[in-house]
N, C-alpha and C positions, 0 to 999 in steps of 0.2 A: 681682778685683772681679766684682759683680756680671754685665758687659757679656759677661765670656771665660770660660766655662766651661771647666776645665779648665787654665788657663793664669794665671799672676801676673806681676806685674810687679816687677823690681830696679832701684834705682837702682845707677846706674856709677860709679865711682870712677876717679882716674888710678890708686892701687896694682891696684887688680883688671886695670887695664890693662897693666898694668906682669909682674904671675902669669901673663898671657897663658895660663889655665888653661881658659877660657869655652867650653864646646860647640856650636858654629855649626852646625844646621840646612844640609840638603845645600841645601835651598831660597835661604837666604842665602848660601849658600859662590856659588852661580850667578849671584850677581849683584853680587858684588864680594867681590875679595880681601880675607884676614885681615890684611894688612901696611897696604894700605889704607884700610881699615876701622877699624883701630888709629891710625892714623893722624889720621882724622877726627877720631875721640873726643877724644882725646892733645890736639889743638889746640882743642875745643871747651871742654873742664873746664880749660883751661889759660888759659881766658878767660872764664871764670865763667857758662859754658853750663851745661845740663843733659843726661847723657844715658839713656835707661831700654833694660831688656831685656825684652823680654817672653819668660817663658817657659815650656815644657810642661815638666815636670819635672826634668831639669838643662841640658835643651837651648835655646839660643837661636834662638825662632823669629821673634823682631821686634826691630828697632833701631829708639830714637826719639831724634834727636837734633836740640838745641834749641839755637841760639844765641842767645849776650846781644850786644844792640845799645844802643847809648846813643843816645836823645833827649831831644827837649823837649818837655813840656807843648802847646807852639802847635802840636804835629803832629798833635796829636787833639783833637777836639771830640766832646763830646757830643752827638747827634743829637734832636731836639726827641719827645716820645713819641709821636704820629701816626704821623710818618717810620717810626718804629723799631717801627710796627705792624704799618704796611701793607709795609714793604718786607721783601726777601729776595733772599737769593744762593743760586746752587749753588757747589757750591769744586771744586775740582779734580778731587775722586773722582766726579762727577755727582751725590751724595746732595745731599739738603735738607739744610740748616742753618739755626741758630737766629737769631733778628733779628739785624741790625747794631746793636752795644752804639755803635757808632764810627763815625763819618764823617772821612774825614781833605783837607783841604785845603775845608771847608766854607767857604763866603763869605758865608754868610747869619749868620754865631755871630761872637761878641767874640772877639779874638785875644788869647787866654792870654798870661799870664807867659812871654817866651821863657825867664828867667832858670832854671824850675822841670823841674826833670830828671823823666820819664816813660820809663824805660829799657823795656826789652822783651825778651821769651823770644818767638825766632821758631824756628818750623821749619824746619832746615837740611836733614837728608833723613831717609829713613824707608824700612826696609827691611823689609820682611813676606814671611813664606814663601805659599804657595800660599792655607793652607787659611784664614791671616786676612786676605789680598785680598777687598776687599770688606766686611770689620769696620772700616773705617778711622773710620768716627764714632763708633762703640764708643768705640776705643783714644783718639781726639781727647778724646769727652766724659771720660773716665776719668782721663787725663795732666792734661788743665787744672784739675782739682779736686785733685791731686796738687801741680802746681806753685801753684795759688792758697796753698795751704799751707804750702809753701815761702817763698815768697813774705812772707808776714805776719809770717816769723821772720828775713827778707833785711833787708841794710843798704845795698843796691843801688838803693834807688827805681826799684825796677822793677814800673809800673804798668799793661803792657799785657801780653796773649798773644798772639801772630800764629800763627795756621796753615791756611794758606795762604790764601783768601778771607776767612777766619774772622776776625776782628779782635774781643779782650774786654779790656773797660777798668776802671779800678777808678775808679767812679763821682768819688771824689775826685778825682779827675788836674785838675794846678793848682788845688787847695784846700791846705787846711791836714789832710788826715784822713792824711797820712803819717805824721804824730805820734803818732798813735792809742796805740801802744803804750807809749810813751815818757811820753804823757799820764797812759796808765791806773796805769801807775807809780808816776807822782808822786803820785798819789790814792791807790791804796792804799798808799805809803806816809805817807802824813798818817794813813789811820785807822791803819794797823800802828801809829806813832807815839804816837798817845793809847790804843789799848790798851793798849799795853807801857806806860804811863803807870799805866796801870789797874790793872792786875793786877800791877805793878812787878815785870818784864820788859821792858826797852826790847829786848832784842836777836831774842827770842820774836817781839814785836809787830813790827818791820820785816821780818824772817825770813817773815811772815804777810804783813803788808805790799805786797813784792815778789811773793809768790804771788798776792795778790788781786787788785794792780796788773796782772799780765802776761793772767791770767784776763778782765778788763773790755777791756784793750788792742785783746786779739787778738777777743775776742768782736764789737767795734766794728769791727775792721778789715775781720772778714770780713761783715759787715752790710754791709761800706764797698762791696762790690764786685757786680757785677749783670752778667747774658749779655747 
């Protein structure tokens, strides 16, 4: 991506884990074992986490590992747009980061649906060699446009990012915009429907249908979601 010159990003798999074939950077070998290391992942993906590699060529110079958390909707509120102008955190690495999308334990907002699930991708740890110490908002801003993508194609109701002060919410949380795709769906297949009507093709037209449904879906979904 743009942010790392030089360097891409892999998603992880449990088989790639499993190859145990992956070049670890002397940088990350110094700061925790491979058995360990494998370890983490292994239980992360095995709980519907996500893990990425960052890497220089075939070496692994960064581990980013994310775990899935289940909540509820009343854990996050929306924070009023003033608040979310004037305020700011630093997170962990000391850099600036972007507004608070989230307020959580607010007393001043209507208490959500407990009933509505707001699952979560939180940051479990993150291992960087020397030279990307210090790109860590880089690597943050880059992964959460990654996982929002992720995300819109999930069946997890997983509506927040955590990492680590960072908190980003998908502006729907306790709405009905989960559907989004599922909606857009049923809409294009209504027109798939009557074109294959048209042109007498039903099977052409929902074929279409389903592509144009999945198209408006996700288009909405990602509309759906705000820093």
């Amino acid at each position: 991506m743009a942010g790392l010159k030089g360097y891409s990003y892999d998603t992880v798999s449990l088989r790639k884990i499993q190859k145990d074939k992956y070049v670890l950077s002397s940088d990350i070998m110094a700061k925790i074992g491979r058995e360990e290391l494998n370890s983490q992942m292994r239980d992360v993906l095995s709980n519907n986490g996500k893990v990425y590699f960052i890497l220089q060529k075939k070496e692994v110079c960064g581990v980013v590992i994310m775990k899935f958390e289940k909540h509820l909707a009343s854990e996050f509120e929306l924070e009023d747009d003033k608040a979310k102008t004037e305020e700011k955190k630093t997170d962990a690495f000391g850099s600036k980061v972007m507004d608070k999308a989230v307020e959580v334990g607010s007393k001043n907002k209507k208490e959500m649906d407990k009933a509505v699930a707001a699952n979560a991708y939180k940051l479990e740890n993150l291992y960087l060699s020397e030279e990307l110490t210090g790109k860590e908002d880089v690597i943050r801003d880059d992964l959460i446009e990654e996982l929002k993508s992720a995300i819109a194609f999930s069946n997890l109701e997983i509506k927040v990012i955590i990492w680590g002060e960072y908190i980003i919410a998908d502006k729907t949380i306790g709405k009905a915009g989960e559907s989004a795709i599922a909606i857009g769906i049923c809409l294009g297949l209504a027109v798939g429907v009557l074109y294959g009507i048209v042109i007498d093709n039903l099977s052409l037209g929902m074929c279409l249908g389903v592509s144009i449904g999945m198209l408006l879906g996700t288009a909405y979904y990602g509309k759906a979601k705000r820093k």
